[in-house]
N, C-alpha and C positions, 0 to 999 in steps of 0.2 A: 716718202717715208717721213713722219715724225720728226719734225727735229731733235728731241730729246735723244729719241731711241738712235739716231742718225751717228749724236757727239758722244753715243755710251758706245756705242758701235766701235769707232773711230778708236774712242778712248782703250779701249780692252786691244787692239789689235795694236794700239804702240805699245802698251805694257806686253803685252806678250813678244812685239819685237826686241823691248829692252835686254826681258830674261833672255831670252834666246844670246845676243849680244853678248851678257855674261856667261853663257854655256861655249859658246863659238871659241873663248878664251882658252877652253881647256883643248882637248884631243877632236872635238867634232868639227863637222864641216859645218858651215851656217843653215844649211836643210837640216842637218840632220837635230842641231840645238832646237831648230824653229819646231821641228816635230815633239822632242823631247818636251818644249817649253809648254807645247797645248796641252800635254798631260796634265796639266796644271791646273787649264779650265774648269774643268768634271767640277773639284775640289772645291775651286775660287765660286763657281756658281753656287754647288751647296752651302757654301758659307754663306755667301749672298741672299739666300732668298730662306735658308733653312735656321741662323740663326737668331734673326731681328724678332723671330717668332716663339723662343721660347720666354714662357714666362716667370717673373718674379717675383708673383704671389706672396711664395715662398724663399723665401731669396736662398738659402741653401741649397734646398733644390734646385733654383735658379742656375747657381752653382756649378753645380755638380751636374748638368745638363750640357752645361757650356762646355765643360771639361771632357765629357765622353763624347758629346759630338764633335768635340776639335783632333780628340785624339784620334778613333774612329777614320776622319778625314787625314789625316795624317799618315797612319799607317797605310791607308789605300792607296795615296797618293805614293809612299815610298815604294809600295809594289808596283803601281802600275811603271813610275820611273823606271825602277831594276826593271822589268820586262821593257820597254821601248830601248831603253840601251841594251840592251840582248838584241833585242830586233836590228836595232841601227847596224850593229858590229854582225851580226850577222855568224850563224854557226860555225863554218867556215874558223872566223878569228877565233870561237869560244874553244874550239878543238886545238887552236895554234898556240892557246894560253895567252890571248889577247883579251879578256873577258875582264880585264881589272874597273871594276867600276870608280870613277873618280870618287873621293871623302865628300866632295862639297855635295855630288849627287844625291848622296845617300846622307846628307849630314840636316838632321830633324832639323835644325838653329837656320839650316839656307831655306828648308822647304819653308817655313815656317813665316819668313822675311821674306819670300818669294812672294807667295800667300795675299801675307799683309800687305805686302806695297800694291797687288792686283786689287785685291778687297777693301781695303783701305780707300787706294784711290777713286774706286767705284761709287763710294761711301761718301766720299767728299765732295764728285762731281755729282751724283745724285742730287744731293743734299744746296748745292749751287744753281744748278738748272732748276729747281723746285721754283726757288726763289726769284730768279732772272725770270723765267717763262711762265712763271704762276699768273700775272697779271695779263701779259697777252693772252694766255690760253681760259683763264676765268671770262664767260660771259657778266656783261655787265648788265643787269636789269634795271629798268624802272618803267615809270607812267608817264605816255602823254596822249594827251587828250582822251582820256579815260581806256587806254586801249596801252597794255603791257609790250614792252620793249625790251628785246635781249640783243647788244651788241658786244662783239667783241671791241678789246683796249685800239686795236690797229685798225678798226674802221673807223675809227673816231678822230676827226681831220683836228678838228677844234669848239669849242664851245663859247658861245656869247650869251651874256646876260644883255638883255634890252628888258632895263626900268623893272617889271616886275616879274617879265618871262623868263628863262633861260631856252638858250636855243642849243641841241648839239647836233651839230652838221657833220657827218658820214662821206663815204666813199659814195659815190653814184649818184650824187648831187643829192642826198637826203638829208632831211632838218626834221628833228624831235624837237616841238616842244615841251617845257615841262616844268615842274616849280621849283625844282634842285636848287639851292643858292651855288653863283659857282664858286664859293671859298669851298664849299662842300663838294664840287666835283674838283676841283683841283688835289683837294686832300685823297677822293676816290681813285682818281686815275693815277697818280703814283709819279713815279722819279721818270717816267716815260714822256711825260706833260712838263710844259712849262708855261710859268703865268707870264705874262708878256706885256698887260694893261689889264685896269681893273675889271674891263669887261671881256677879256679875253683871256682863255687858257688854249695852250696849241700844244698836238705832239709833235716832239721833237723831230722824228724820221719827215714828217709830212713837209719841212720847212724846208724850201729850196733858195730861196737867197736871203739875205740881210743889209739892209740900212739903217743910217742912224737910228731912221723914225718909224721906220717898218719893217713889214718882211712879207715874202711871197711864199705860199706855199706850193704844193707840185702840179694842185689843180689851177692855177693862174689865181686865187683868193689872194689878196692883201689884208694883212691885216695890222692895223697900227702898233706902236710901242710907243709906251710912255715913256717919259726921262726917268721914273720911278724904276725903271728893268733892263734898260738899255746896257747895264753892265753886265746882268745875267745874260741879254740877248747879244749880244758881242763876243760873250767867253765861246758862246756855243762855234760862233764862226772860226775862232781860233782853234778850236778843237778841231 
């Protein structure tokens, strides 16, 4: 699976354990909150995916979009609630006059807070992963030897300049050459890379041990450090 989709996955089914945890608080059993709590999904999804899409053009409109489709979700979401606690309690209790639904159940301010802490965090972790995994997931292109190259960030062991070439050595013992300066691939490959000597830039995961004056990467490569990086190339070991 995805990684992304893997940590939104993950992500959505602890928020859904949290509400449930604050449902468990009142009169239900932990199933029957964790049931209750999914009722929630349907909502948190259309928000998700139904409001980032409205536009504003118009920014009243905008508006006023935003307004009826939150409401809209709101009201449904409070039926669909009242109906699953009917279900949970079961006709049985409704006839015994056990049908009292808790205030917080039905109280628009909790669905509302429920909502946003799923949507919200959704939003946030989105918006994080983008960021973290944009770089490994973007292929990198360029030219060598007149013949176009697309790798991705994590195949890429490390890159050397020699004199006028730049070399970028891969996974599976492969070497591009090509005319990249590498202050310019160092700037390309990102906080994932680290420069190490003037003619070397190396990604970090690929590094398997450290010395003063060098380091090995996991395919058995050495590759030197200057006194110029030694401080950068040390902190990583502490890490």
């Amino acid at each position: 699976m995805n990684k992304r989709i893997l940590i939104t996955v993950l992500y959505w089914i602890i928020a859904v354990l949290l509400i449930s945890a604050v449902l468990s608080s009142l009169k239900y059993e932990f199933a029957d909150a964790l049931l209750i709590s999914l009722m929630l999904v349907p909502g948190c999804i259309v928000m998700k995916f139904v409001l980032p899409k409205v536009s504003f053009s118009n920014f009243k409109k905008g508006l006023a979009d935003i307004f009826f489709i939150s409401a809209a979700v709101m009201v449904t979401e409070l039926l669909i609630l009242f109906c699953a606690h009917i279900a949970v309690l079961g006709l049985s209790e409704i006839d015994n006059g056990h049908s009292n639904v808790p205030s917080m159940l039905i109280n628009p301010a909790f669905i509302a807070i429920a909502m946003a802490f799923i949507t919200g965090g959704d939003y946030l972790l989105s918006k994080y992963l983008k960021n973290a995994l944009s770089a490994a997931l973007t292929p990198i292109v360029f030219t060598s030897d007149y013949k176009r190259v697309s790798l991705n960030a994590s195949e890429i062991l490390y890159v050397e300049s020699r004199d006028t070439e730049v070399w970028v050595c891969a996974t599976d013992d492969r070497k591009f050459r090509n005319k990249t300066g590498i202050t310019q691939w160092e700037n390309l490959l990102g906080e994932d890379f680290i420069r190490v000597h003037r003619s070397f830039v190396v990604r970090k995961e690929s590094i398997q041990d450290t010395l003063s004056d060098s380091l090995t990467l996991a395919d058995g490569t050495s590759i030197p450090v200057s006194r110029k990086y030694r401080e950068v190339v040390a902190s990583l070991s502490d890490n």
